[in-house]
PDBQT receptor file of N, H, CA, C and O in Angstrom, charges set to zero:
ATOM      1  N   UNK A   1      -4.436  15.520   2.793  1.00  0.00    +0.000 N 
ATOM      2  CA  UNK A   1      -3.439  16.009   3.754  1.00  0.00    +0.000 C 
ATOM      3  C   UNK A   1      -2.181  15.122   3.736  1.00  0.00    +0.000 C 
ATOM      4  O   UNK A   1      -1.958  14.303   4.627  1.00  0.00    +0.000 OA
ATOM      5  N   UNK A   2      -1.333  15.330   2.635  1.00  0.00    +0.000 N 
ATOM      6  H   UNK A   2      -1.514  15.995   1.911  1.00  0.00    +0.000 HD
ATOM      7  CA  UNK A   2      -0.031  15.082   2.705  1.00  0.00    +0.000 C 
ATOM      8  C   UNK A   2       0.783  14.562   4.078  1.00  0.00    +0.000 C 
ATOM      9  O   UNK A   2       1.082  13.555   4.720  1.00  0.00    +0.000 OA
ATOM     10  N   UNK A   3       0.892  15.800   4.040  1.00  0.00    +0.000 N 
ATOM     11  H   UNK A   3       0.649  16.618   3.518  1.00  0.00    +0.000 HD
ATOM     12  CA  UNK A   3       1.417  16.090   5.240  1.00  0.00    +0.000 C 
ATOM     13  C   UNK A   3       1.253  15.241   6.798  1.00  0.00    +0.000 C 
ATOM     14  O   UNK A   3       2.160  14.936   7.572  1.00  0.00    +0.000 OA
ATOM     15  N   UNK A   4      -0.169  15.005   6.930  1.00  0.00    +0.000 N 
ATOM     16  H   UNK A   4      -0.906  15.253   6.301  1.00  0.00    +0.000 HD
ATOM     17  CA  UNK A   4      -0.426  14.536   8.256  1.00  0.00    +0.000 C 
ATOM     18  C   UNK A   4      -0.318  13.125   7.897  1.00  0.00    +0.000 C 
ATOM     19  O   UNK A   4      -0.653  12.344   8.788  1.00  0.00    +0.000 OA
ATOM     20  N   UNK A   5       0.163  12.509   6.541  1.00  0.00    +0.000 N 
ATOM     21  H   UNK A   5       0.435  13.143   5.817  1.00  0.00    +0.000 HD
ATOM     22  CA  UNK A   5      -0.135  10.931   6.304  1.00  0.00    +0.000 C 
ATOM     23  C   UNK A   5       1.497  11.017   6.658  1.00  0.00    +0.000 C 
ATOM     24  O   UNK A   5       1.896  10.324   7.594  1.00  0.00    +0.000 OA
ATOM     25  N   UNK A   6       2.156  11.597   6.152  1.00  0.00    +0.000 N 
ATOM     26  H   UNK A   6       1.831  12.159   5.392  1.00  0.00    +0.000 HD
ATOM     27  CA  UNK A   6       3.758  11.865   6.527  1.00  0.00    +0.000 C 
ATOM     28  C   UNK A   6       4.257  11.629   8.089  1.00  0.00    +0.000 C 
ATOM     29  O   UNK A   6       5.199  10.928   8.459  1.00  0.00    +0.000 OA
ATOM     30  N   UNK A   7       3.327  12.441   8.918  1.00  0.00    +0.000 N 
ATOM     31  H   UNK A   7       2.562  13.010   8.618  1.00  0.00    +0.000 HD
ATOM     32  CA  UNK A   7       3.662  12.227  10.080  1.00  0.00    +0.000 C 
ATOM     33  C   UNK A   7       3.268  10.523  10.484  1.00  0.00    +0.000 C 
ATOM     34  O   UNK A   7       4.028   9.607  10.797  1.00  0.00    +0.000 OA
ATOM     35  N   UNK A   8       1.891  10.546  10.341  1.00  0.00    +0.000 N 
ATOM     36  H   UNK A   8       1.274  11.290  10.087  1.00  0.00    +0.000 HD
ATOM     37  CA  UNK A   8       1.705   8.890  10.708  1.00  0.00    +0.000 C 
ATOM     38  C   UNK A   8       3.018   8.148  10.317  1.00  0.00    +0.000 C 
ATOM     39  O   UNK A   8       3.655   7.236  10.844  1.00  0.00    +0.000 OA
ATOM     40  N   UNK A   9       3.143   8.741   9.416  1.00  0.00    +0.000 N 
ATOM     41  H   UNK A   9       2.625   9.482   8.988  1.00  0.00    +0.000 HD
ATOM     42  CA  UNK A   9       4.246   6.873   8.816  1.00  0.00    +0.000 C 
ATOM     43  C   UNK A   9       5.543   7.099   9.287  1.00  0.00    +0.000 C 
ATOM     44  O   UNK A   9       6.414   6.287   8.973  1.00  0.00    +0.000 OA
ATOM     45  N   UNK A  10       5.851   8.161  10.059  1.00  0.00    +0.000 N 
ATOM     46  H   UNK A  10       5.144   8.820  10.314  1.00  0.00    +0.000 HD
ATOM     47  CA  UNK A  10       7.088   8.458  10.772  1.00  0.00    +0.000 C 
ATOM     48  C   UNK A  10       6.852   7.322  12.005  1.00  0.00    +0.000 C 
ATOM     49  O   UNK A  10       7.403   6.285  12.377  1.00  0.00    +0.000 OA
ATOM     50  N   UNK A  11       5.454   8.326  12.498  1.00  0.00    +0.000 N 
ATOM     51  H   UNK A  11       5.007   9.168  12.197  1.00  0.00    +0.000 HD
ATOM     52  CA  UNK A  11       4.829   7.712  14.286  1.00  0.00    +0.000 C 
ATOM     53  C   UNK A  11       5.197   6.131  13.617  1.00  0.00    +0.000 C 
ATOM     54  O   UNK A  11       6.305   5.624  13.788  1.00  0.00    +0.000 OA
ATOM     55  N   UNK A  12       4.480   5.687  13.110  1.00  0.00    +0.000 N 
ATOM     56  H   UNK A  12       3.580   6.099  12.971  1.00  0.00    +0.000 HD
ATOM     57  CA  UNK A  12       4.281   4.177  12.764  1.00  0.00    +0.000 C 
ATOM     58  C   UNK A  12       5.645   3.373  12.573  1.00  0.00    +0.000 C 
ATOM     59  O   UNK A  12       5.785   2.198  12.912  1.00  0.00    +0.000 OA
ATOM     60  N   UNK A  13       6.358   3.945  12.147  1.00  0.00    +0.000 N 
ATOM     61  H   UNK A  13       6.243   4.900  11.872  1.00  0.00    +0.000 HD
ATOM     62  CA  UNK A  13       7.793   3.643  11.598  1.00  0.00    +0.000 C 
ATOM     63  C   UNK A  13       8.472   3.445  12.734  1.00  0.00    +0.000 C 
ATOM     64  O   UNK A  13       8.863   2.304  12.981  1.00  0.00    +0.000 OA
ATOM     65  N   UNK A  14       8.794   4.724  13.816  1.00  0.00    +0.000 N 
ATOM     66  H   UNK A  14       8.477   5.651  13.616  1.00  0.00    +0.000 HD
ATOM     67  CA  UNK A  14       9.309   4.475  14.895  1.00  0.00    +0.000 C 
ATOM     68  C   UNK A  14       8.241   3.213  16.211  1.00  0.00    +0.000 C 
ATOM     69  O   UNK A  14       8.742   2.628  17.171  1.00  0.00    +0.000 OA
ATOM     70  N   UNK A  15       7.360   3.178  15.949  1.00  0.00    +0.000 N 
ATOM     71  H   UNK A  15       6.953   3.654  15.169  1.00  0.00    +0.000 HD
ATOM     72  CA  UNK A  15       6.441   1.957  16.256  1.00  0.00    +0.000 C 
ATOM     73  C   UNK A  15       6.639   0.963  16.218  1.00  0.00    +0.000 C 
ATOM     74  O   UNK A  15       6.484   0.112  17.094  1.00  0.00    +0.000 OA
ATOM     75  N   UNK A  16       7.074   0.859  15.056  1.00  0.00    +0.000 N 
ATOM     76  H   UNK A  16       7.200   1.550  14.345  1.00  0.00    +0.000 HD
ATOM     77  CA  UNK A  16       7.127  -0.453  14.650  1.00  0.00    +0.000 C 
ATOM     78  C   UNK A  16       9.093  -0.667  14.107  1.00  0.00    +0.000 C 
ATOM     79  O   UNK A  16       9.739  -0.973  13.104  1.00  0.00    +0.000 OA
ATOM     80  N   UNK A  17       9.325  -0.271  15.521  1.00  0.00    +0.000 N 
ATOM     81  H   UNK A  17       8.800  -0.023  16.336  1.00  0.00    +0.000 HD
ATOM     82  CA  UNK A  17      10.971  -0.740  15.254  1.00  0.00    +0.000 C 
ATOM     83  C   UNK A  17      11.256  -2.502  14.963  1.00  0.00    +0.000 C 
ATOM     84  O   UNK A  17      11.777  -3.123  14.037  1.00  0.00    +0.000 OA
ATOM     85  N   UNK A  18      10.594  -2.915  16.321  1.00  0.00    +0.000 N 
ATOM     86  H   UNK A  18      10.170  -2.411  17.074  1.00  0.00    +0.000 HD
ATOM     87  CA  UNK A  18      11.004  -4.384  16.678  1.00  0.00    +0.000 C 
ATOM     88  C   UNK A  18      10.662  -5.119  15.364  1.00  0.00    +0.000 C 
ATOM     89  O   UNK A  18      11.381  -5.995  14.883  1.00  0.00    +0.000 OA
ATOM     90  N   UNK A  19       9.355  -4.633  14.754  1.00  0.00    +0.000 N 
ATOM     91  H   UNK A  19       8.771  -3.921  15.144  1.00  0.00    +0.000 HD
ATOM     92  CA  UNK A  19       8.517  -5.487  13.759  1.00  0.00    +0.000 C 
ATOM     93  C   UNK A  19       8.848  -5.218  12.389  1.00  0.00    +0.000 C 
ATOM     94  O   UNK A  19       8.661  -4.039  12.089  1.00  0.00    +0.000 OA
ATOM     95  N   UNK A  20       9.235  -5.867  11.565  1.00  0.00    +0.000 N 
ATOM     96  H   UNK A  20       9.387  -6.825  11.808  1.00  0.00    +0.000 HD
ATOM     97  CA  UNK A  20       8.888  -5.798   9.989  1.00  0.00    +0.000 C 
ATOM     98  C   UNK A  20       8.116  -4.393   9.593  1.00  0.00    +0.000 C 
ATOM     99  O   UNK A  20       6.964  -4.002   9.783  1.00  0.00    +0.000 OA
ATOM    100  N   UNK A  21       9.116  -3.889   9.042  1.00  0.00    +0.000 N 
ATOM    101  H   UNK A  21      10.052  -4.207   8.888  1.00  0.00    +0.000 HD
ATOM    102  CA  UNK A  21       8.734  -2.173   8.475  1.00  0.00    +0.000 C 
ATOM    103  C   UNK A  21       7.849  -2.366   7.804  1.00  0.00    +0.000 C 
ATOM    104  O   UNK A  21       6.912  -1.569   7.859  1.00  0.00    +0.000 OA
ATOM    105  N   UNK A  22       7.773  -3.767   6.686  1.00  0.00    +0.000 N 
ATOM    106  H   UNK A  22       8.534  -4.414   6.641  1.00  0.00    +0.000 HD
ATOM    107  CA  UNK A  22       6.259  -3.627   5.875  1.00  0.00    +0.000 C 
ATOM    108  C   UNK A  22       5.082  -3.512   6.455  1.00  0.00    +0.000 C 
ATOM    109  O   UNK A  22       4.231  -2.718   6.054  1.00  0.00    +0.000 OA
ATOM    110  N   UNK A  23       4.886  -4.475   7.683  1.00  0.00    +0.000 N 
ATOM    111  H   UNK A  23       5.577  -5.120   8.009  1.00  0.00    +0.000 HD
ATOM    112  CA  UNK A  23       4.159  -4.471   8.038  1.00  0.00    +0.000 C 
ATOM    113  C   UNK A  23       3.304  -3.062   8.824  1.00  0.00    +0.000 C 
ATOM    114  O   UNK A  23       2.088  -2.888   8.735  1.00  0.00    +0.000 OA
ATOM    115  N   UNK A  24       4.006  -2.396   9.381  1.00  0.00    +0.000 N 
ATOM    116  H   UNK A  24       4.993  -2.537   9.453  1.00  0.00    +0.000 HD
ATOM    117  CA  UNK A  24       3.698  -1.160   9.522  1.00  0.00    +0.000 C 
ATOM    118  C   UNK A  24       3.938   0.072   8.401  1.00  0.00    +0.000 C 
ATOM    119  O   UNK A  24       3.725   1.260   8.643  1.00  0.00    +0.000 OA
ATOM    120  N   UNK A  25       4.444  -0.485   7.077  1.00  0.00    +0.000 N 
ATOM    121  H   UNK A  25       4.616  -1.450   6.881  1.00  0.00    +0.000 HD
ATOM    122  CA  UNK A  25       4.131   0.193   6.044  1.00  0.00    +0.000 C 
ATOM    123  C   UNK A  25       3.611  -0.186   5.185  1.00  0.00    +0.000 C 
ATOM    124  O   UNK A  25       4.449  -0.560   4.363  1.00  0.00    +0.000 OA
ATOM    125  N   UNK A  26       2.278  -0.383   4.721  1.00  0.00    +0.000 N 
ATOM    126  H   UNK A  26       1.598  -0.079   5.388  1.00  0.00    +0.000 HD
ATOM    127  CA  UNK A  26       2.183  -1.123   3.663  1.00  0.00    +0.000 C 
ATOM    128  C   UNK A  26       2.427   0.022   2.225  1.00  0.00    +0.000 C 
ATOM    129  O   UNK A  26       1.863  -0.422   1.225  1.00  0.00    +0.000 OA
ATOM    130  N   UNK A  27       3.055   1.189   2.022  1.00  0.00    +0.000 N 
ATOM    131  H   UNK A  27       3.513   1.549   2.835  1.00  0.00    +0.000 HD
ATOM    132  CA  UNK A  27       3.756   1.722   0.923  1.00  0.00    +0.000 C 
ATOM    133  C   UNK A  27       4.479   1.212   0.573  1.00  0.00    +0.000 C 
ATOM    134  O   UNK A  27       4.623   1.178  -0.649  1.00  0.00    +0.000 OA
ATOM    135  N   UNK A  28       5.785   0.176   1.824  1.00  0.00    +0.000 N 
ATOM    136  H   UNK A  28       5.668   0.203   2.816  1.00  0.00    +0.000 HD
ATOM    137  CA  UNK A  28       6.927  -0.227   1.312  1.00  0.00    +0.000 C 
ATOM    138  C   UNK A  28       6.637  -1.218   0.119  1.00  0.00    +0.000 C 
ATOM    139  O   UNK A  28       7.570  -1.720  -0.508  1.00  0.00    +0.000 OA
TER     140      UNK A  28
């Protein structure tokens, strides 16, 4: 599901404003 991993890493992204994007992405 594409798609629903897409949404997480949006949710997560806007989550994790304050913090290091890697860290709430580990794709980056």
């Amino acid at each position: 599901e594409p798609q629903r991993n897409g949404d997480l890493h949006h949710l997560r992204q806007r989550t994790v404003l304050p913090f290091p994007s890697r860290s709430g992405l580990p794709e980056d």
